[in-house]
C-alpha positions as CSV (number, residue, x, y, z in Angstrom):
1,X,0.0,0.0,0.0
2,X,3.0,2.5,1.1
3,X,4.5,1.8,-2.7
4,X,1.4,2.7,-4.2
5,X,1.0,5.9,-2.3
6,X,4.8,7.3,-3.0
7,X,3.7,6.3,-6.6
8,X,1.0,8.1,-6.3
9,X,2.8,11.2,-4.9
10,X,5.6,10.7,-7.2
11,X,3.2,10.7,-10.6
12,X,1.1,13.4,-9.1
13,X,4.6,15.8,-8.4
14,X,5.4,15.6,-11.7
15,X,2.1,16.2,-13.2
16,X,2.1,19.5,-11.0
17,X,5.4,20.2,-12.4
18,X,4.4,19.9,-16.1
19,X,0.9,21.7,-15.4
20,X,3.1,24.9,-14.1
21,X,5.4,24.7,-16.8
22,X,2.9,24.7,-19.4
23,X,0.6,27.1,-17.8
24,X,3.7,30.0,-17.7
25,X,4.5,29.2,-21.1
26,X,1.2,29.1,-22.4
27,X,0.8,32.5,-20.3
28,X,4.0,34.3,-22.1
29,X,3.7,32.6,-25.2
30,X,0.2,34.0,-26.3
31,X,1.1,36.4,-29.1
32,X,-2.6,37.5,-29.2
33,X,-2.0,40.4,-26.9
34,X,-4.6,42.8,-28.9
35,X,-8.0,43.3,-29.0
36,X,-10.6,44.5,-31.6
37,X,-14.2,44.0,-31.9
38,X,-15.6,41.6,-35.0
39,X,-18.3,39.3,-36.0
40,X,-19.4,35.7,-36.7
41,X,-20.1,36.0,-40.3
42,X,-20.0,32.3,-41.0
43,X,-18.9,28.3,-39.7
44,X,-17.0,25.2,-41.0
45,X,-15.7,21.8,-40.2
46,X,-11.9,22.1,-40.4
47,X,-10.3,25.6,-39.1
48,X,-6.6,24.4,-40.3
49,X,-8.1,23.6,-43.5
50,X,-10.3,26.8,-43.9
51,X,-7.0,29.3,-42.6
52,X,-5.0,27.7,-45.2
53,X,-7.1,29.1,-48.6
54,X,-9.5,25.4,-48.4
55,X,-13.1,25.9,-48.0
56,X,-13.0,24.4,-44.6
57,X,-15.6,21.6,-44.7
58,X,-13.4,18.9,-45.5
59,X,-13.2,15.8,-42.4
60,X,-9.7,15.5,-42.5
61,X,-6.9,17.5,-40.9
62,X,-4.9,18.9,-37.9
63,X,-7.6,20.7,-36.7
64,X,-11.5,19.0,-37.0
65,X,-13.4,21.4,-36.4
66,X,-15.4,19.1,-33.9
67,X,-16.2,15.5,-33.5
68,X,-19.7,15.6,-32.8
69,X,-22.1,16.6,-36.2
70,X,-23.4,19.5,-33.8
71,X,-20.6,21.4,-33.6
72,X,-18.0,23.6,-36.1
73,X,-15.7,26.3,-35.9
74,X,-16.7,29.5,-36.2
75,X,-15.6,32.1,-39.1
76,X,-15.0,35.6,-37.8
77,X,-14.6,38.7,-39.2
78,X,-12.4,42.2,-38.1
79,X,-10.4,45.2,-38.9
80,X,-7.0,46.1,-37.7
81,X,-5.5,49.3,-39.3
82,X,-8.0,49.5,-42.0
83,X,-7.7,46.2,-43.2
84,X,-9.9,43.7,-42.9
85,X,-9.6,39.8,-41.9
86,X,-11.2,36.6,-42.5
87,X,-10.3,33.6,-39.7
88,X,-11.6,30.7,-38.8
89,X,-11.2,29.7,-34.7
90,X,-9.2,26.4,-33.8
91,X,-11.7,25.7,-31.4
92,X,-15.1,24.4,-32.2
93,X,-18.8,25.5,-31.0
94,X,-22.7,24.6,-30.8
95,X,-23.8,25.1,-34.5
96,X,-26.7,26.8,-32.3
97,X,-24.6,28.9,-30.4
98,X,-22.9,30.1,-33.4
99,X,-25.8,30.9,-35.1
100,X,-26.9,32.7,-31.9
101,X,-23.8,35.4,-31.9
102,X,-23.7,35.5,-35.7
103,X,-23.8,38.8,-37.0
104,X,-23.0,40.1,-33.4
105,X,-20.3,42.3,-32.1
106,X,-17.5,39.4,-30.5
107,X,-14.1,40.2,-28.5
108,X,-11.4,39.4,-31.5
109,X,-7.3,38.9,-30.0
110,X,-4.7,39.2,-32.1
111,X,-1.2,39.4,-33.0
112,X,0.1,42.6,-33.0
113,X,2.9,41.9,-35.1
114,X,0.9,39.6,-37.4
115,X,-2.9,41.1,-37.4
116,X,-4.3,38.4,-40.0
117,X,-3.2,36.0,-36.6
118,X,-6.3,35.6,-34.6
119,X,-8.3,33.9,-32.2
120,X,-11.7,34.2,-30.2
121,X,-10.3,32.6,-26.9
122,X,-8.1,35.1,-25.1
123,X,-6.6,31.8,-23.3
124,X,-4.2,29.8,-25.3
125,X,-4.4,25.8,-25.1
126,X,-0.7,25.5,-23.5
127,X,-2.3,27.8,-20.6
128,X,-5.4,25.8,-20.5
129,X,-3.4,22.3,-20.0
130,X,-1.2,24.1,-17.5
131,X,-4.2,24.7,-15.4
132,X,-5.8,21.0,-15.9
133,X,-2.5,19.2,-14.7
134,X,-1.8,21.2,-12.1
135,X,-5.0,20.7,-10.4
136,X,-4.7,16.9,-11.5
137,X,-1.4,17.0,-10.1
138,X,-2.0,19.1,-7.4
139,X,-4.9,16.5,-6.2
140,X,-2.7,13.7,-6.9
141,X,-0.2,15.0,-4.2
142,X,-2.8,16.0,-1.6
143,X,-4.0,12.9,-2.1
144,X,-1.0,10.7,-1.6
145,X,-0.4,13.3,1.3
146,X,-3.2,11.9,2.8
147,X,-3.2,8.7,2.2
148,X,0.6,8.7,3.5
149,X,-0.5,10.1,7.0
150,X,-3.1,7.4,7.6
């Protein structure tokens, strides 16, 4: 029983150390430091697909769009200096969500020193798998903790 609980403690330390490492470098990584208002103006399957000049609706790719037949990604629209952009997001939404905001004002973030860079989620993913394993990890070691003391 001891084994498994330093196992347990061990696993769950370094979980907690990956979590912090990519939550920090999810946090200074995110080159979408600016904001600008757009709009919804359209959805499709495959983001990776439709940012690269496809049309976005094929299956296959980095990127699906979703894996369940009610959701896509949602194509934005906004203006930074005049010019105007065309993006689809990485990460998909409710077909009926997106037809709820579409043709409404939405928060755009994006790349100062690439505009036509964009995203709807202010958050990046390394950030957001930072924050999962370190409460995974962080619950491991409590845990163990625990478990150690009885």
């Amino acid at each position: 029983m001891q084994i498994a609980v330093f196992i347990m403690l061990g696993v769950g330390g370094l979980i907690l150390i990956l979590g912090v490492i990519f939550f920090f470098v999810g946090k200074r990584n995110h080159p979408y430091e600016s904001q600008t208002m757009g709009y919804i103006v359209d959805m499709c399957m495959n983001a990776y697909n439709y940012n690269s000049g496809g049309g976005g609706n094929t299956k296959m790719g980095i990127y699906i769009g979703g894996t369940g037949a009610g959701s896509r990604c949602p194509i934005f629209e906004y203006t930074v200096h005049g010019i105007t952009y065309r993006r689809a997001d990485n990460i998909s939404w409710n077909i009926s969500y997106i037809n709820k905001k579409m043709g409404q004002k939405i928060p755009v973030f994006y790349n100062p020193q690439n505009p036509a860079q964009a995203t709807l989620s202010k958050i990046s993913p390394l950030k957001i798998i930072g924050i999962v394993f370190t409460s995974v990890g962080l619950f491991c070691v409590v845990l163990g903790g625990i478990f150690l003391a009885v």
